[in-house]
N, C-alpha and C positions, 0 to 999 in steps of 0.2 A: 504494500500500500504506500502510496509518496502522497504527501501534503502538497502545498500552494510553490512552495519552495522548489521541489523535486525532490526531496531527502525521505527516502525509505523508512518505514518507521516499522521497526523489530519489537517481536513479543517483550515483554515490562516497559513499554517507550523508550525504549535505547531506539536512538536517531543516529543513521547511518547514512554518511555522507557518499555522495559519488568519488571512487575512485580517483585520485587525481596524481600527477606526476611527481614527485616529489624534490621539491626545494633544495638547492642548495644548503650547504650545513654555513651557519652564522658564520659573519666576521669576529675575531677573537673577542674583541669589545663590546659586542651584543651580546655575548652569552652571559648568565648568571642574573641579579638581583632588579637588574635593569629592564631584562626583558620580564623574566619572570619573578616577581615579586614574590610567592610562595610555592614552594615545591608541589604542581600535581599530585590528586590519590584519585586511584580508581580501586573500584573492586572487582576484582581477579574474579569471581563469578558472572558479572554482570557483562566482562569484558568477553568469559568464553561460553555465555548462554549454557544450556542445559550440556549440551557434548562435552564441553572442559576442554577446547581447543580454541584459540586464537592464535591468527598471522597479524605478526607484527613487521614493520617495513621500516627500515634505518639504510639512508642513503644508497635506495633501488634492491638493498639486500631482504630478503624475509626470512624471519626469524619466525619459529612455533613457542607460543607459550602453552604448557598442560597443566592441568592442576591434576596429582595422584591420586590414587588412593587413599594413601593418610593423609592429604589433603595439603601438601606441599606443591610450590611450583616449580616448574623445568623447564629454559628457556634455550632452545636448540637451535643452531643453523638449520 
């Protein structure tokens, strides 16, 4: 289902953006307090829906995050 916007809207209202290219990584002086005033938190449930998987993407690479069994996470090439 996409709202007004176009953005996909997933079971609990997690809003799922379209795909997009990914950015160049910041100039040295952009990173840290400036850009980001307080450290992101997500919840690792919410991130990999009911499966316990998410693709996570750092500069065109994707990485999997799992959540286990005993409920630890494992973030893999």
């Amino acid at each position: 289902m996409r709202d007004e916007d176009g953005y996909s809207r997933a079971p609990l209202g997690i809003t799922l953006r379209p795909a997009a290219v990914a950015a160049p990584p910041p100039e040295a002086d952009e990173i840290g307090a400036a850009r980001c005033p307080e450290v992101p938190r997500h919840d690792a449930r919410a991130l990999t829906c009911s499966a316990g998987l998410a693709h996570i993407v750092l500069d065109g690479v994707a990485y999997t995050l799992r959540i286990t069994r005993n409920g630890k996470l494992i973030l893999t090439k």
